[in-house]
C-alpha positions in Angstrom: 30.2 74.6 21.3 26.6 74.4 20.9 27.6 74.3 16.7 29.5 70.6 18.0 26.1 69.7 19.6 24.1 70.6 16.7 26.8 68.1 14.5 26.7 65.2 17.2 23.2 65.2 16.5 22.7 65.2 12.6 24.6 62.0 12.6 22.2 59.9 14.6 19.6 61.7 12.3 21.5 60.3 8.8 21.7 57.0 11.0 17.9 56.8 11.7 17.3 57.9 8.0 19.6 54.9 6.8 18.3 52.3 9.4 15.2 52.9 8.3 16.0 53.3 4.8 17.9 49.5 5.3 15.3 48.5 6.9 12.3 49.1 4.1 15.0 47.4 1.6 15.0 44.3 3.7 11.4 44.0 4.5 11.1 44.2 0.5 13.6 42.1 0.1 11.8 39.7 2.2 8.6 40.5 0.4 9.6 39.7 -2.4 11.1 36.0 -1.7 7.9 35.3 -0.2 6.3 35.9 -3.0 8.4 34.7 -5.3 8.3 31.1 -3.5 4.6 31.3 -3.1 4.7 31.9 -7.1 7.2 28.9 -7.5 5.4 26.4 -4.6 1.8 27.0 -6.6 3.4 26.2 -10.0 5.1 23.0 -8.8 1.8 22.1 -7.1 0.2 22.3 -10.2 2.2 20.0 -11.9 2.5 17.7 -9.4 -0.6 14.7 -10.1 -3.3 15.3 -7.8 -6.0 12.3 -6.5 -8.3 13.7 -8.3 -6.6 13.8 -11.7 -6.0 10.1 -11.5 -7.5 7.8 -14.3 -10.4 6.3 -12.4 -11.0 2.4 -13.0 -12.8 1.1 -16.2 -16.5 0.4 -14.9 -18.5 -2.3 -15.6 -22.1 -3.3 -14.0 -21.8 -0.2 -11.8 -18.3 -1.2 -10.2 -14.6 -0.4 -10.4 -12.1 -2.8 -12.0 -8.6 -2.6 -11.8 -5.9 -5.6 -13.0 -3.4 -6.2 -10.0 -1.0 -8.5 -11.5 -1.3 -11.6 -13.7 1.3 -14.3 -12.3 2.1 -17.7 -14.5 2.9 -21.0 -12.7 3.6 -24.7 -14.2 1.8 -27.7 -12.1 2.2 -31.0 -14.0 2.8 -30.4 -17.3 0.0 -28.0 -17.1 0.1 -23.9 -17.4 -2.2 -22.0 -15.5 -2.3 -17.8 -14.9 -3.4 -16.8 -11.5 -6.0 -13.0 -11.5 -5.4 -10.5 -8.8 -8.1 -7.9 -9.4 -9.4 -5.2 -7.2 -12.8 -4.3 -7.4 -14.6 -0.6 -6.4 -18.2 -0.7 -5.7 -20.4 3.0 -5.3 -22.8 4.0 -3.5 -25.2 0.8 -3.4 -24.3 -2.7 -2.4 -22.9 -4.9 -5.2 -23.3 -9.1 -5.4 -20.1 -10.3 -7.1 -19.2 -13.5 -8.2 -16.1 -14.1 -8.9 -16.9 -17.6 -10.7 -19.0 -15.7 -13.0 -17.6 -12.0 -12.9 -14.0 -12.8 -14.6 -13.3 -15.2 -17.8 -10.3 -15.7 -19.7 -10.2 -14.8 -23.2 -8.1 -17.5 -25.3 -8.0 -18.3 -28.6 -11.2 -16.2 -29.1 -12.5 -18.6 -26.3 -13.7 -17.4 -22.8 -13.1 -19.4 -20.3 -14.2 -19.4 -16.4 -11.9 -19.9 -13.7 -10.7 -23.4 -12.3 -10.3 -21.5 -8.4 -11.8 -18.3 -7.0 -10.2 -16.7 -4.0 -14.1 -16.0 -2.3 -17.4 -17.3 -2.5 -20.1 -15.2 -4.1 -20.9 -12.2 -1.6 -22.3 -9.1 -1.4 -19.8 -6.0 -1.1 -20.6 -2.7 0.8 -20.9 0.2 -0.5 -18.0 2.5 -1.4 -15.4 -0.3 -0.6 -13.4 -2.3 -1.9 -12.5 -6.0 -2.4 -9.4 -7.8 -3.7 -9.9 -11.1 -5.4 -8.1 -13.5 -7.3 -8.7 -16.5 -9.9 -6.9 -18.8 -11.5 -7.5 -20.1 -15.0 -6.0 -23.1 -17.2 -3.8 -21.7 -19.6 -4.1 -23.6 -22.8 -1.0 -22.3 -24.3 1.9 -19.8 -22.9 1.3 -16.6 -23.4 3.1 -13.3 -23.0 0.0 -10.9 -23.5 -4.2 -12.7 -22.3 -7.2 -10.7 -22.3 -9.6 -11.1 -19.5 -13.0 -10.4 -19.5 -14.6 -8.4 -16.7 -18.4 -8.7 -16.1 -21.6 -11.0 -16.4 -24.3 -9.3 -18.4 -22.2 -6.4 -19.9 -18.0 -7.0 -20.6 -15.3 -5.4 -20.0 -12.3 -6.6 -22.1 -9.0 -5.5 -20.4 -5.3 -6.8 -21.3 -2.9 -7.8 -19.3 1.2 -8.8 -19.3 2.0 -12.2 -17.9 4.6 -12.5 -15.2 6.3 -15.5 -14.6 
């Protein structure tokens, strides 16, 4: 009998060697899922746009600029295109004008803006300001240039929407 004792005994052995042996396959296993999503989570994280990697606005005079949308309207027999512009300042205080700041290009032509949205103000620093203008439109126009800045321009195109 103690030869049966000695058997029931080298079973639980081969079972401890094979629990264990499952084991340190699963906990690889696991391993290496984690690191294979870790690999797979990093590389779609790099392709993903970041803030950072964004195109920043065109500058001019020291602040931001960026074209919102550029609407069309008809008022008695007369065309006009309405501005919506965002602008970024920096680190200092900025005076803008939008009278003076913004001028449709036409025909080679500049021209200032019939309305402004705001009054001539300073703007704090690291902020920033929507605005919008509206111009006469001599003559429809899918495609209009506008020019951005008093001392030093910025020309940026823009589509027209109706």
């Amino acid at each position: 009998m103690p030869a049966l004792s000695q058997k029931a005994t080298n079973p639980r052995e081969d079972r401890s060697r094979l629990t264990t042996m499952s084991g340190v396959l699963t906990g690889l296993a696991a391993l290496l899922t984690v690191v294979g999503g870790l690999v797979i989570g990093l590389h779609l994280v790099d392709s993903l746009p970041s803030p950072l990697q964004e195109t920043p606005n065109p500058q001019v005079e020291g602040v931001g600029v960026k074209i919102v949308a550029v609407r069309q309207s008809h008022d008695r027999g007369a065309t006009f295109v309405t501005l919506y512009y965002s602008v970024t300042t920096g680190a200092d205080f900025s005076r803008h004008d939008p009278s003076r700041f913004v001028q449709l290009v036409s025909g080679g032509v500049a021209r200032p803006p019939l309305w402004v949205s705001a009054p001539a103000r300073d703007l704090s620093p690291n902020s920033q300001q929507d605005f919008s203008v509206r111009f006469s439109l001599p003559a429809a126009e899918a495609s209009i240039v506008f020019r951005f800045g008093e001392e030093h321009y910025l020309d940026l195109p823009a589509q027209v929407a109706n």
